[in-house]
N, C-alpha and C positions, 0 to 999 in steps of 0.2 A: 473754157474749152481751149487745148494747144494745139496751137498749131504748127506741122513738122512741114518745111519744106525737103523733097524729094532729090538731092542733086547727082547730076551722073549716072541716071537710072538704079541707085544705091539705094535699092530699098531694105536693105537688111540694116543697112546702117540706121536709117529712118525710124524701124520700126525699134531700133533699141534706143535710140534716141527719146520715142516715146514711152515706151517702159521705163526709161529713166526719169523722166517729165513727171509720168503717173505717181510712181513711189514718192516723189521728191514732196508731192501737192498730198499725197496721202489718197488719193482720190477710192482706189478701190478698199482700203479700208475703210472709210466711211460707205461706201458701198454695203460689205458685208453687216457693219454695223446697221444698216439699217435692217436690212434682211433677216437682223434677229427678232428683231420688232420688242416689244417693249419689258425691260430687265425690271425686277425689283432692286430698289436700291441698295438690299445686302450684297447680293449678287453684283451687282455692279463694282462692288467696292471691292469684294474679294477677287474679281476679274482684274480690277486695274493694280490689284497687290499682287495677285499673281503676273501679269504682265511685268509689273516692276522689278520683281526679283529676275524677273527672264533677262529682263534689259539689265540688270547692274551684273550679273552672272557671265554675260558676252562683254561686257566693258572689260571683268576682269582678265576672261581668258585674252583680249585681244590686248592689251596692254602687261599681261606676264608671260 
């Protein structure tokens, strides 16, 4: 669990501080991840390859 201290009555600050926390941990994609509840493992594979290509496809626009 994180925990965000509040400082300055800067809660806007706080709460992106914890959105950045969350992403960082992964936390609500394992969230959704479970909510699908249970993948056959073709589907799983063609997921994580489709993911894959998502991910190497932003690497290259952000690096050309």
């Amino acid at each position: 669990m994180s925990k965000i201290v509040v400082r300055d009555g800067n809660v806007d600050g706080a709460l992106r501080t914890l959105k950045q926390k969350n992403a960082k941990d992964g936390l609500l994609k394992k969230v959704r991840e479970r909510q699908e509840g249970y993948l056959k493992p073709g589907v799983k594979r063609r997921k994580a390859k489709k993911e894959a290509i998502k991910n190497s496809r932003r690497r290259e626009k952000v690096y050309n």
